[in-house]
C-alpha positions as a Markdown table, in Angstrom:
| # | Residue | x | y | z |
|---|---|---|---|---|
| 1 | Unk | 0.0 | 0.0 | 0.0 |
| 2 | Unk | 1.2 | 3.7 | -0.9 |
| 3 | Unk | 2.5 | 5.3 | 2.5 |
| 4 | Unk | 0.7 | 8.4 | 2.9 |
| 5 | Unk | 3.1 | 11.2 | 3.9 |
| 6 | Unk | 1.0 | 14.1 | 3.4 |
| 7 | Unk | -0.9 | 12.6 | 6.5 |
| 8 | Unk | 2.2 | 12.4 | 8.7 |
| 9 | Unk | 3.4 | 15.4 | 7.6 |
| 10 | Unk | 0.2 | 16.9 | 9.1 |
| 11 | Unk | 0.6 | 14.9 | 12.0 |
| 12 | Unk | 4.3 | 16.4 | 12.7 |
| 13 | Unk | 2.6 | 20.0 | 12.4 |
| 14 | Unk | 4.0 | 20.7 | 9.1 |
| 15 | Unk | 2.8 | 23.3 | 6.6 |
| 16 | Unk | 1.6 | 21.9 | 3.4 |
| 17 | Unk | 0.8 | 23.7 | 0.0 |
| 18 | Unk | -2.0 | 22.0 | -2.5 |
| 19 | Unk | -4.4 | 23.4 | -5.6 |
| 20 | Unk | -7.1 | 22.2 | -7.2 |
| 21 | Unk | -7.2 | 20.7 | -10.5 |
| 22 | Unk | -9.8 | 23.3 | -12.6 |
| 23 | Unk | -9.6 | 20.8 | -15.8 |
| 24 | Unk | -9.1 | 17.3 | -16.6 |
| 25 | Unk | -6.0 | 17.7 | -18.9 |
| 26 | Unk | -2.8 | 16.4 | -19.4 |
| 27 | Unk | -0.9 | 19.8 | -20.2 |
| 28 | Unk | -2.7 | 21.4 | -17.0 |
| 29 | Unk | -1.8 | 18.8 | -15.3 |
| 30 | Unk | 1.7 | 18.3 | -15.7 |
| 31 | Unk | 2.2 | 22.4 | -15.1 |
| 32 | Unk | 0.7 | 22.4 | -11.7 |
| 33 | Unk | 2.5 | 19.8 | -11.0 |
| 34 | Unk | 5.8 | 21.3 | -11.9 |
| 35 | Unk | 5.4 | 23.9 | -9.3 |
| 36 | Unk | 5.8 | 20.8 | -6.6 |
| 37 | Unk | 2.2 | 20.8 | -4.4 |
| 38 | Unk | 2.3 | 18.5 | -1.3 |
| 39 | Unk | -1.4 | 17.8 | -3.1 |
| 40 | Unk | -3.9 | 17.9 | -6.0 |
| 41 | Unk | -7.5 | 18.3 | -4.8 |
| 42 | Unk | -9.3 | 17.1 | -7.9 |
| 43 | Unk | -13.2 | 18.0 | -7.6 |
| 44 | Unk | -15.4 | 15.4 | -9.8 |
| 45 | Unk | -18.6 | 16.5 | -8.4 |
| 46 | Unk | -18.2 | 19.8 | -10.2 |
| 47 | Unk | -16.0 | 19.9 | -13.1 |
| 48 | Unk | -16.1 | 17.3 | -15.8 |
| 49 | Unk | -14.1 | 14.3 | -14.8 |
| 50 | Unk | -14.4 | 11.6 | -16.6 |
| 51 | Unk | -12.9 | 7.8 | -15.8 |
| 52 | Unk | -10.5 | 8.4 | -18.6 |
| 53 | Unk | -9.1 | 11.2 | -16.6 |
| 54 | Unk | -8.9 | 9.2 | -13.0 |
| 55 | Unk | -6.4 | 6.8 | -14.8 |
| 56 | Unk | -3.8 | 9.1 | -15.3 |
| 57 | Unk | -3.9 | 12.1 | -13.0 |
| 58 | Unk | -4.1 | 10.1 | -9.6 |
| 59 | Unk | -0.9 | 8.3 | -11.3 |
| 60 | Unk | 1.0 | 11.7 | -12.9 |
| 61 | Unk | 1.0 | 12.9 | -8.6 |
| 62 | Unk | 1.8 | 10.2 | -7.4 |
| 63 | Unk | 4.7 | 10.1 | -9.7 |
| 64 | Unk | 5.9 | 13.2 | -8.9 |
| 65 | Unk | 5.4 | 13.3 | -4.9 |
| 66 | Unk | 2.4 | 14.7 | -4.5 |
| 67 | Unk | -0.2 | 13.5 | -2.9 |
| 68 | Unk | -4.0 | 13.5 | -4.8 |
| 69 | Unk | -7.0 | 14.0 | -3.1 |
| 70 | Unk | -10.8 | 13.3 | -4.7 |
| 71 | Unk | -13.9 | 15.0 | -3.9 |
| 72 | Unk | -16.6 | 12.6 | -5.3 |
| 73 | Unk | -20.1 | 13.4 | -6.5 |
| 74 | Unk | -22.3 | 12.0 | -3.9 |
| 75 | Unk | -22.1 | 9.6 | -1.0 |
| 76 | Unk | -22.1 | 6.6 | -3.0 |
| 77 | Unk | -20.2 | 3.5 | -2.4 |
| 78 | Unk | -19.1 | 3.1 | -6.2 |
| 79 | Unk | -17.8 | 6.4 | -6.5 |
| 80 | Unk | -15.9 | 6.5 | -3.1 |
| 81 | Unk | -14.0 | 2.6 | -3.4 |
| 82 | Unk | -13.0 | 3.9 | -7.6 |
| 83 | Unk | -11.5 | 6.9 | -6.3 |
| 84 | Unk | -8.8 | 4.9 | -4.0 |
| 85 | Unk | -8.7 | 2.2 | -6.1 |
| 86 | Unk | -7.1 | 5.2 | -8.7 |
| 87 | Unk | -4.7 | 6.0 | -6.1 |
| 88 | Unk | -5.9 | 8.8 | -3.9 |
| 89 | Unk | -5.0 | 9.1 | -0.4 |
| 90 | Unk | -7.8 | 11.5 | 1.0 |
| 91 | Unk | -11.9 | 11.3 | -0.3 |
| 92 | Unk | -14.1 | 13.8 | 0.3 |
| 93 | Unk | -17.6 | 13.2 | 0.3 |
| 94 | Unk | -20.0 | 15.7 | -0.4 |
| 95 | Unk | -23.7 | 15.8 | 1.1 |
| 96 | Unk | -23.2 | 14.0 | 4.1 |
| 97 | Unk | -25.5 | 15.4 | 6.5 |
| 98 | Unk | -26.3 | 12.9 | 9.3 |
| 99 | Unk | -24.2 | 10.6 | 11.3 |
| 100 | Unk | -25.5 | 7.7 | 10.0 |
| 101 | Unk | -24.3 | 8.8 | 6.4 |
| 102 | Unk | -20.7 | 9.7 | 7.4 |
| 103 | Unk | -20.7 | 6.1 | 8.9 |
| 104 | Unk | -21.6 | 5.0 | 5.7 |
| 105 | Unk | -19.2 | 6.9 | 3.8 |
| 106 | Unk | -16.5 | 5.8 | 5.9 |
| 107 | Unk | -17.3 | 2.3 | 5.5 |
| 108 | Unk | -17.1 | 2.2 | 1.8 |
| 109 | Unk | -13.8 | 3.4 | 2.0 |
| 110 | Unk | -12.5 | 0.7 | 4.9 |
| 111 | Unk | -11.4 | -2.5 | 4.1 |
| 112 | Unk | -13.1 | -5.6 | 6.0 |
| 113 | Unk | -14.0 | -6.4 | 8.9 |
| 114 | Unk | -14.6 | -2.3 | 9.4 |
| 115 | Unk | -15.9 | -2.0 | 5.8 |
| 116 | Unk | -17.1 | -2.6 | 2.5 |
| 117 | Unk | -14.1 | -2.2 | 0.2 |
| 118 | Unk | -12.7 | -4.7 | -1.4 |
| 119 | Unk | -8.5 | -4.5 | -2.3 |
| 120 | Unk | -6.9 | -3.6 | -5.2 |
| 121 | Unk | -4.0 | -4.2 | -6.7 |
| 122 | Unk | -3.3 | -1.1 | -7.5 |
| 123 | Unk | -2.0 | 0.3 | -4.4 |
């Protein structure tokens, strides 16, 4: 499994610097990530990702030390296991109002006994 060092990096009080990703294109891509972000913040519930996009960007960061983090349309247990099975370390999960949906939303990203997800070989 990747080792997530944005996450200890936060836990050891350090600054870290991150953008979002405002389109789903190679060439923008590859310049934001040539000014070195500790992570990409890509947004699929509103801009226009597509699956085609997931496969590379996730990849293209992690490539390049930084660390990328999906927002997903809706609390939905397909969308939340693709986006780390594509490699990010951090979800966010929009429309989660009620405790009993954030327990939902974090068990579709846990792996069994806490969970639903299933592994991938991935990462």
């Amino acid at each position: 499994m990747y080792p997530n060092t944005l996450k200890a990096r936060l836990n050891d009080g350090e600054i870290i610097l991150g953008t979002g990703m405002p389109a789903p294109s190679p060439h923008v891509v590859g310049t934001i990530l040539d000014s070195e972000p500790d992570f990409l913040w890509i947004d699929t519930e509103h801009n226009p990702f597509g699956a085609e996009a997931l496969d590379y960007i996730p990849v293209q960061c992690r490539l390049r030390g930084c660390a990328p983090m999906i927002r997903v349309a809706w609390n939905d247990p397909a969308l939340i296991k693709k986006a780390y099975d594509v490699g990010a370390v951090a979800v966010m999960v929009p429309q989660v109002d009620t405790a009993e949906e954030a327990a939902r939303a974090v068990q579709y990203a846990r792996y069994y006994p806490e969970g639903q997800r299933g592994i991938s070989p991935m990462w």
